[in-house]
C-alpha positions in Angstrom: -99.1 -95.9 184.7 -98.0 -95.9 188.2 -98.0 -99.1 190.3 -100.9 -99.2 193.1 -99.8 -101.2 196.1 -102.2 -104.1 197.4 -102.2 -104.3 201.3 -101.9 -107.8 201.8 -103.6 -108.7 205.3 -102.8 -112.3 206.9 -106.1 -114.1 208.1 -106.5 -114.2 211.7 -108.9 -116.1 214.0 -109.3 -120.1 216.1 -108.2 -122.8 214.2 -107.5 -121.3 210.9 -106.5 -124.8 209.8 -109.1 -126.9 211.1 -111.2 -128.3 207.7 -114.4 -130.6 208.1 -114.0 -134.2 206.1 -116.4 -135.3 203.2 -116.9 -137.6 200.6 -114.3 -140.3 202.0 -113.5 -143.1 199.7 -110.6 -145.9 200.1 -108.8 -143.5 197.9 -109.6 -139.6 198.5 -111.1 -137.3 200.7 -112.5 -133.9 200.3 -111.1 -131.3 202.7 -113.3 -128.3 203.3 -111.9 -125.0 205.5 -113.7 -125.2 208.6 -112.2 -122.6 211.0 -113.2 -122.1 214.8 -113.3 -118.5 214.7 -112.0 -115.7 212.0 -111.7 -112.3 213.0 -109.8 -111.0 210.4 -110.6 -112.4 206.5 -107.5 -111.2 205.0 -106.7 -110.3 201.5 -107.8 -113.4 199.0 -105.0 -115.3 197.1 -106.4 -114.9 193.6 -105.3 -115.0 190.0 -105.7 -111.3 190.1 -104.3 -110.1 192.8 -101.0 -112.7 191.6 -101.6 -111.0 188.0 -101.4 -107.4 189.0 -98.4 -108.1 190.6 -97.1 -109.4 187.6 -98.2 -106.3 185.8 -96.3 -104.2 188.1 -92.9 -106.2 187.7 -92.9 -105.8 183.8 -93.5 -102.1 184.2 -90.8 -101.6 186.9 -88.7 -103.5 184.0 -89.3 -100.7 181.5 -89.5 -98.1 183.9 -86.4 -98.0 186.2 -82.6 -97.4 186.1 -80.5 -100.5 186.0 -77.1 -100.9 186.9 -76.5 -101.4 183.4 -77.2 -101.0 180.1 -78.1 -97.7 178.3 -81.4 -96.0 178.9 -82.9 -92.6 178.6 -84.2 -91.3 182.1 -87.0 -88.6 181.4 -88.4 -86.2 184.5 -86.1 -84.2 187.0 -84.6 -86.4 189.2 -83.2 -85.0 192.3 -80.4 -86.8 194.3 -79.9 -86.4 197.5 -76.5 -86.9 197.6 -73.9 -86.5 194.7 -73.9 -89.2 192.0 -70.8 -90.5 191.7 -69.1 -91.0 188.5 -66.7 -92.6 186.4 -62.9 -91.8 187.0 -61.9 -90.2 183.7 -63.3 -87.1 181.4 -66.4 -86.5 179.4 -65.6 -86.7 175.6 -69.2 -85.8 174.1 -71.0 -82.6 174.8 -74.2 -84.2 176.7 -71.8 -86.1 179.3 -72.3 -85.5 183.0 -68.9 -83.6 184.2 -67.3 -85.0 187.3 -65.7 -82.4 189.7 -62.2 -82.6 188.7 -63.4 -82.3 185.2 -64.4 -79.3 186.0 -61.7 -77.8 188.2 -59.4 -77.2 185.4 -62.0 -74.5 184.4 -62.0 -70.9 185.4 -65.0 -70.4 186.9 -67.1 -67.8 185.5 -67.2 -65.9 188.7 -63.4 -65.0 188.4 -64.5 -63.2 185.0 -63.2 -59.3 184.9 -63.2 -59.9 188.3 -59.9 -59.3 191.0 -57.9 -62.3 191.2 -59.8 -63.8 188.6 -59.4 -63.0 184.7 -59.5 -60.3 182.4 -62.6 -60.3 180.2 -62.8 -59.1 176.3 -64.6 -56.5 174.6 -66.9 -56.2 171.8 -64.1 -55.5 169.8 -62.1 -58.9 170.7 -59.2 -56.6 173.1 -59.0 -56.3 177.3 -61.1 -53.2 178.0 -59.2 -50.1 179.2 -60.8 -50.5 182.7 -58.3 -54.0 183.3 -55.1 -52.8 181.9 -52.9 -52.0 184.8 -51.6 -48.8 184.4 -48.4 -47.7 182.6 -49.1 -50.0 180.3 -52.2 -48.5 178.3 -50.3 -48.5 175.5 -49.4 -52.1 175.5 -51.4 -52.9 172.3 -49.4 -50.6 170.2 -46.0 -51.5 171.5 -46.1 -55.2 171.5 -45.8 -57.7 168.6 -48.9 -59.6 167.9 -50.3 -63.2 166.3 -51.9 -61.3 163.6 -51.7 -58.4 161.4 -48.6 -56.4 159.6 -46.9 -54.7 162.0 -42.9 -52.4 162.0 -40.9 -53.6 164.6 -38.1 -51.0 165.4 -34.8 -51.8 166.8 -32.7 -55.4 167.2 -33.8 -58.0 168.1 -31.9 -60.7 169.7 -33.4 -64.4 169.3 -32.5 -66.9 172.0 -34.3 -69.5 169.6 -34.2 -69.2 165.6 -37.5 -68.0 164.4 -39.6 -70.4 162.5 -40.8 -68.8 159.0 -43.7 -69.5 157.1 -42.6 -72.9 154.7 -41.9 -70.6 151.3 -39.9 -68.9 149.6 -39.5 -64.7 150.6 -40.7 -62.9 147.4 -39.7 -59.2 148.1 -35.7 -57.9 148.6 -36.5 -57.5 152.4 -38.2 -60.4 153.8 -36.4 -62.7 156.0 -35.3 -65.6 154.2 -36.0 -69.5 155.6 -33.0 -72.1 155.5 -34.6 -74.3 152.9 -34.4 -71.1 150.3 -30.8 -70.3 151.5 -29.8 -73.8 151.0 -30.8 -73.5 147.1 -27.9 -71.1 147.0 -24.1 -72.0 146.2 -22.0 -70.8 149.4 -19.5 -67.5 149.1 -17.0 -69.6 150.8 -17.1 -72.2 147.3 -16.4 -68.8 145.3 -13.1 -69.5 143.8 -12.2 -72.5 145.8 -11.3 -76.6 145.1 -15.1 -78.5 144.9 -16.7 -74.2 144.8 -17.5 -72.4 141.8 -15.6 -70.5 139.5 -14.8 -66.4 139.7 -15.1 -63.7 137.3 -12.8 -60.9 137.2 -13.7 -57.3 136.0 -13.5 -58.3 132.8 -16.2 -60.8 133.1 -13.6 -63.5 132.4 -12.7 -67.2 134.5 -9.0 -66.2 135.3 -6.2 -68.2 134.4 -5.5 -69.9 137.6 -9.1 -71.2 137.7 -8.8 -72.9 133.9 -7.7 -76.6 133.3 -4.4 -77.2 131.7 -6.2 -77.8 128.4 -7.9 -74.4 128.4 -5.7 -72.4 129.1 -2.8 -73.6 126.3 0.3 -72.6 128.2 -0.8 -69.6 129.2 1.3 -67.9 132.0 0.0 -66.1 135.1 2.6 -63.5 136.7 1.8 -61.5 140.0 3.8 -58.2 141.2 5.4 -59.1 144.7 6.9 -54.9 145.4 9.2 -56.6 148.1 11.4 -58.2 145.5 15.1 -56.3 144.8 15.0 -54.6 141.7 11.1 -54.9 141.2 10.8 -52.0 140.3 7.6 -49.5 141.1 5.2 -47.8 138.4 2.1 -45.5 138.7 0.3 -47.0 135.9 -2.4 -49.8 136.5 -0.4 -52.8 135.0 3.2 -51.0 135.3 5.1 -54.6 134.0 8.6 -55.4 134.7 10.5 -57.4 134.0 14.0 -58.6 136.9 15.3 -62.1 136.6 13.8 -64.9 138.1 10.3 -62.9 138.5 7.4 -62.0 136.5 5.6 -59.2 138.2 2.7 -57.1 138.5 1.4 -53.9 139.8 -0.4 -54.0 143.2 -0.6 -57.7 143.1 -2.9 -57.8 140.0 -2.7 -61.5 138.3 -2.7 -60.4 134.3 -2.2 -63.6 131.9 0.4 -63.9 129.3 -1.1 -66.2 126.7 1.7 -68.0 124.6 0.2 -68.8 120.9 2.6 -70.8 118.6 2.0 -69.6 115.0 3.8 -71.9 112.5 5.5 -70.6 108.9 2.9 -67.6 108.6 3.7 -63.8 106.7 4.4 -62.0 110.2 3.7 -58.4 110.4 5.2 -57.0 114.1 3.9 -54.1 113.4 0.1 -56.1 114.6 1.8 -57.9 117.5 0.3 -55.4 120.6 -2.0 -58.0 122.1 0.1 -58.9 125.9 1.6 -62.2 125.5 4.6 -64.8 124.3 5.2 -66.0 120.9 6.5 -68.2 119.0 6.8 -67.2 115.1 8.2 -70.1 113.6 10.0 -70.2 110.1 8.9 -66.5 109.0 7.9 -66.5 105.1 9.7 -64.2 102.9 7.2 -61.4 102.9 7.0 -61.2 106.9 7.6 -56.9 107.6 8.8 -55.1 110.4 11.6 -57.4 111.4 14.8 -55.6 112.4 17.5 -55.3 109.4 18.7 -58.0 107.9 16.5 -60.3 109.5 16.1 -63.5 107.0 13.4 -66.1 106.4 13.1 -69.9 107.2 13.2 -72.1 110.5 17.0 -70.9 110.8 15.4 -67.4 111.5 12.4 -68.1 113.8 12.0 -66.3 116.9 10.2 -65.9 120.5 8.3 -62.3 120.7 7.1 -61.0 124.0 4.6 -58.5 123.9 3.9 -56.3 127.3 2.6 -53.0 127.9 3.5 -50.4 129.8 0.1 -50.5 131.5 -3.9 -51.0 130.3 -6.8 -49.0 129.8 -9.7 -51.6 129.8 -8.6 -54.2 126.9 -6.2 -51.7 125.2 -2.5 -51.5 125.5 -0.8 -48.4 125.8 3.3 -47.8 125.4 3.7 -51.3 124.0 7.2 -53.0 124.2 8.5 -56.0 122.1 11.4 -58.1 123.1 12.6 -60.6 120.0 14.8 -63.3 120.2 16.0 -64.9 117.4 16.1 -69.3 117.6 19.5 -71.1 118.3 21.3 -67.4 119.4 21.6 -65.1 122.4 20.4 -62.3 120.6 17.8 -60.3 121.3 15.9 -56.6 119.6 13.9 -54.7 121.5 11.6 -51.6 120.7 8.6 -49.7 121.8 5.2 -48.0 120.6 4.0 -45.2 121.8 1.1 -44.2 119.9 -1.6 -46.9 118.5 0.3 -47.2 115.3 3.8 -45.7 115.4 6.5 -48.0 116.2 10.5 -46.9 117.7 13.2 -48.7 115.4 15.1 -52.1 116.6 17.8 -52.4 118.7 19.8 -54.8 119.5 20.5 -55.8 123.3 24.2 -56.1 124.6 24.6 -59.5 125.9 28.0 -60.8 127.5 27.8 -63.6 125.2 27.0 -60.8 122.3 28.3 -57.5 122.9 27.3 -54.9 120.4 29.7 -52.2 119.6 28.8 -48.8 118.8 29.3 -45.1 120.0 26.6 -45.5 122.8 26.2 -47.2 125.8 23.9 -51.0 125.5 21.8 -52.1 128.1 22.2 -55.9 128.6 20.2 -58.6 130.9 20.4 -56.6 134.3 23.6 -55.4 133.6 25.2 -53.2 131.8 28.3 -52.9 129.1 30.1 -49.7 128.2 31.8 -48.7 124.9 32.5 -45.0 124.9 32.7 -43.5 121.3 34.1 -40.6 122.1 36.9 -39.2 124.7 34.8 -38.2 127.3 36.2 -36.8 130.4 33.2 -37.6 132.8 33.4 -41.2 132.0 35.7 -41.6 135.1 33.3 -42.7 138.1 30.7 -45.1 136.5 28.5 -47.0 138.8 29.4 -49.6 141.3 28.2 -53.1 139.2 29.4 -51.9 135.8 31.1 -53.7 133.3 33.4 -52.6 130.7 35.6 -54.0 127.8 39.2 -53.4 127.2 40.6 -54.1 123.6 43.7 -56.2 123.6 45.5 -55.9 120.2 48.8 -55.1 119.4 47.9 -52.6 116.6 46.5 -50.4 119.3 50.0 -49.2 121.0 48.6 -47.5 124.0 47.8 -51.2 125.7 49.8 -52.4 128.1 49.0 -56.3 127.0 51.7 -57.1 129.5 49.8 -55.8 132.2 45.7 -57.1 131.6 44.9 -59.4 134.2 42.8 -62.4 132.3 42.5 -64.0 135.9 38.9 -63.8 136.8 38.3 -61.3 140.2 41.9 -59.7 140.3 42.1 -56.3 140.8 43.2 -53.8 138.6 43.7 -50.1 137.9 42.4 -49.0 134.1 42.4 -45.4 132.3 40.7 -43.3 130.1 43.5 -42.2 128.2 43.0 -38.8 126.2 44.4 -39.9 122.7 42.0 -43.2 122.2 38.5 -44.6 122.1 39.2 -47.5 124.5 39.9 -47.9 127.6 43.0 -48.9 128.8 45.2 -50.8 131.6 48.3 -48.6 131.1 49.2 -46.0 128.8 48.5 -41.9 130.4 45.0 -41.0 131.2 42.7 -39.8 133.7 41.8 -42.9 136.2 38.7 -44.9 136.5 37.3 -43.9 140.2 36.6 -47.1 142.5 37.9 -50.4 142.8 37.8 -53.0 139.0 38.0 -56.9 138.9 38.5 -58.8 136.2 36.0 -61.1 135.0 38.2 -63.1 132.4 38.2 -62.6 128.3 34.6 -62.4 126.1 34.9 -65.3 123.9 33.9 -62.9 121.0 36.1 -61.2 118.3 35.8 -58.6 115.9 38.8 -59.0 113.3 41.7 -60.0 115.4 40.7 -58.1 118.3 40.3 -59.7 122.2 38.0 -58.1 124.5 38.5 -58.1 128.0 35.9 -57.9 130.6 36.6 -55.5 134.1 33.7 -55.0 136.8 33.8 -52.1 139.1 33.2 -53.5 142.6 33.6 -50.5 144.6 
C-alpha cells in the first residue's frame, strides 16, 4: 500500500506560548494554553498522526532497494541514467551485463551483413550469396572437422599431426608414436643389444649364435679381390687358396665341424657341407681309399664342400681326407646323387706320389712324366719338378745337380729315359730353373731333387 503524505502545518498566531495558571499549590501548578491570537491551528501532534508515520517507515523497510543485501525488485523501473555496475563479468544467465561485457560480442547487426559476419543456413554451411567468388567451391576442396574425406596430393606438416589415442586397425591408416613404439626398430635387426636375422633359409646365421650353439662351426665369406680366388657361375662356387676360405658373391655359408668318435664310417653318406673329424674308424667303416686301416692310428679330418647348392642339396660334392699324424691327403668327387669318382692321393712336397701322371699338390704343382714326351719342354713359370739322383741310372750327371737351394741350372728331357735330367743329351727345358734343395723322401735307394722354373 502506498504511503500518503501528512502536510504538517506549524501553528501560527499572538503569543502561541502564553498559558493561564490554575490550581497552584506549594508544590505544582497547572499550565493551560492560553494564546493571544491563532490564526493558523496547525496539524495536531497525536498518537496517530506519530503512528502512521511509523507505519510508513516499516513499509519503506520492506519496500525499497538498499545498498545491500539481496532483494527481488518487481515493476519496470526506469533509470535515468545508466546504472553502474560491478567491474568484472556476469557468470549466471539472469546477470545484468556491463558494457564491456558485452563488447566482445558481435553485435547482431553485423549479421550477413558487409563488414560484419557471415550468417549460416538451414543446412548449418555459409549461403552461396556470401562466398566471395572463385571460391564457390571451397567446401569441396578444403579439409574439414568432420566427416570422411580423400585428400589428394602431399602434404607437408610444419607441426606433427596429432592422431586419435589408438591403435590404426586397417593397412593404410596413419599410425600414432605410441603404436610404433610397440615395435622393435630395423636399425636393432642384426645388431649388438637388436634382434636376431633370419636368412633365406629361415635360419639365425652363424655369426649371430653364441659360442655354445654354434659347436665350432666355421663361417667363410668369398672376398673375388683375393689372388688366386678363383671365380664360378654357380651360386656357392667354393674354393679353396691358402690362407682364405671363400664364397661366391659374398654369401656367408657355415661349415659345421661335428666330431664323431670310433663309429662304422660310410663316405659314401658324407655329402652334407662341413669338417670332420672320424676318429678311430671300426673295422667295417666302407669307402675309404685302399688300404686304408682301422683304429686311432688311422683316424682322419674329412672336408665336405660342394661345387654349389640348390636350396639344401649339394650338387658335384668334393671330399678332401687327411689321414691323423701324416701329410697325406685323398681327394675325390660326386657327381650324381649317389655315384662317387675313385681316391686319389694328393702330391705333397713332404709326400710326393709317383706315377705316370702329373699330381696336383697344395697350390703347386709336381711333375713326373711317364713317358718320353717331347712337349714336356716349356712347363709353366711356378712349376716344380724332381730329378732322380742314383748311380744305377747312368744318364745323371750327379756331378753336376746343384743341392744348393735357389741356384740356377740347366736340366733335359733326354730321349732314352723317364726322368729328367741335369746332363746327359736331350731336348732342353725352356725358361730359367732353381734349385730348391733335396725331398727328404726315398723310394729304394733313390734321392729326389727338387728344381723350380722361375722364368
Amino acid at each position: 500500500m502506498a504511503y500518503t503524505k501528512t502536510n504538517w502545518q506549524a501553528r501560527q498566531g499572538t503569543g502561541l506560548n502564553r498559558f493561564a495558571k490554575s490550581q497552584e499549590t506549594g508544590g505544582s501548578v497547572v499550565l493551560t494554553p492560553n494564546p493571544e491570537k491563532v490564526t493558523v491551528p496547525g496539524t495536531p501532534f497525536t498518537p496517530e498522526n506519530m503512528n502512521h508515520i511509523e507505519a510508513g517507515i516499516a513499509d519503506l523497510d520492506t519496500s525499497t532497494v538498499k545498498l545491500t543485501g539481496a532483494q527481488t525488485v518487481a515493476g519496470v523501473k526506469t533509470f535515468s541514467s545508466r546504472p553502474v555496475l560491478p567491474a568484472s563479468d556476469p557468470t549466471t544467465d539472469n546477470e545484468a551485463a556491463r558494457k564491456a561485457y558485452v563488447d566482445k560480442r558481435i553485435p547482431a547487426t553485423e549479421k550477413g551483413t558487409a563488414n560484419g559476419v557471415a550468417t549460416l543456413g538451414a543446412d548449418g554451411k555459409v549461403p552461396a550469396a556470401q562466398i566471395p567468388t572463385g571460391i564457390a567451391g571451397l567446401d569441396t576442396s578444403t579439409v574439414k572437422l568432420t566427416g570422411a574425406q580423400t585428400v589428394a596430393g602431399v602434404k607437408t606438416f610444419s607441426s606433427r599431426p596429432v592422431l586419435p589415442a589408438s591403435d590404426p586397425t586397417t593397412d593404410n591408416e596413419a599410425a600414432r608414436k605410441a603404436y610404433v613404439d610397440k615395435r622393435i626398430p630395423a636399425t636393432e635387426k642384426g645388431t649388438a643389444n637388436g634382434v636376431a636375422t633370419l636368412g633365406a633359409d629361415g635360419k639365425v646365421p652363424v655369426a649371430q649364435l653364441p659360442s655354445s650353439a654354434t659347436n665350432g662351426l666355421l663361417e667363410v665369406t668369398r672376398d673375388t679381390s683375393l689372388s688366386g680366388s678363383g671365380t664360378s657361375s654357380s651360386p656357392l662356387g667354393i674354393n679353396f687358396p691358402p690362407e682364405n676360405n671363400t664364397l661366391t658373391n659374398n654369401q656367408k655359408y657355415p661349415l659345421p665341424y661335428k666330431y664323431l668318435p670310433s663309429a662304422v664310417f660310410d663316405l659314401n653318406t658324407y655329402r652334407t657341407p662341413g669338417e670332420y673329424t672320424l676318429y678311430s674308424p671300426a673295422s667295417s667303416s666302407t669307402n675309404f681309399p685302399d688300404g686304408w686301416g682301422t683304429g686311432t692310428a688311422n683316424s682322419a679330418f674329412l672336408k665336405v664342400m660342394p661345387f654349389y647348392m640348390s636350396g639344401t642339396t649339394a650338387h658335384a660334392v668334393r671330399q678332401e681326407l687327411h689321414k691323423r699324424g701324416t701329410n697325406r691327403i685323398w681327394i675325390r668327387y660326386s657327381t650324381s646323387a649317389t655315384a662317387w669318382g675313385a681316391w686319389e692321393e694328393i702330391a705333397t712336397l713332404a709326400s710326393p706320389v709317383f706315377t705316370d701322371s702329373p699330381k696336383v699338390g697344395v697350390n703347386r704343382i709336381a711333375v713326373v712324366p711317364g713317358t718320353a714326351l717331347s712337349d714336356d719342354t716349356n712347363l709353366p713359370i711356378g712349376t716344380y719338378i724332381l730329378v732322380q739322383g742314383n748311380v744305377a741310372y747312368p744318364n745323371i750327371l750327379l756331378n753336376t745337380i746343384k743341392t744348393s737351394a735357389n741356384v740356377e741350372i740347366t736340366l733335359r728331357l733326354p730321349s732314352h729315359t723317364l726322368f729328367y735330367s741335369t746332363g746327359d743329351a736331350g731336348t732342353y727345358l725352356s725358361g730359367s730353373w732353381r734349385s730348391s734343395g733335396a725331398i727328404t723322401y726315398a723310394v729304394g735307394s733313390t734321392a729326389w731333387y727338387l728344381f723350380r722354373r722361375v722364368l
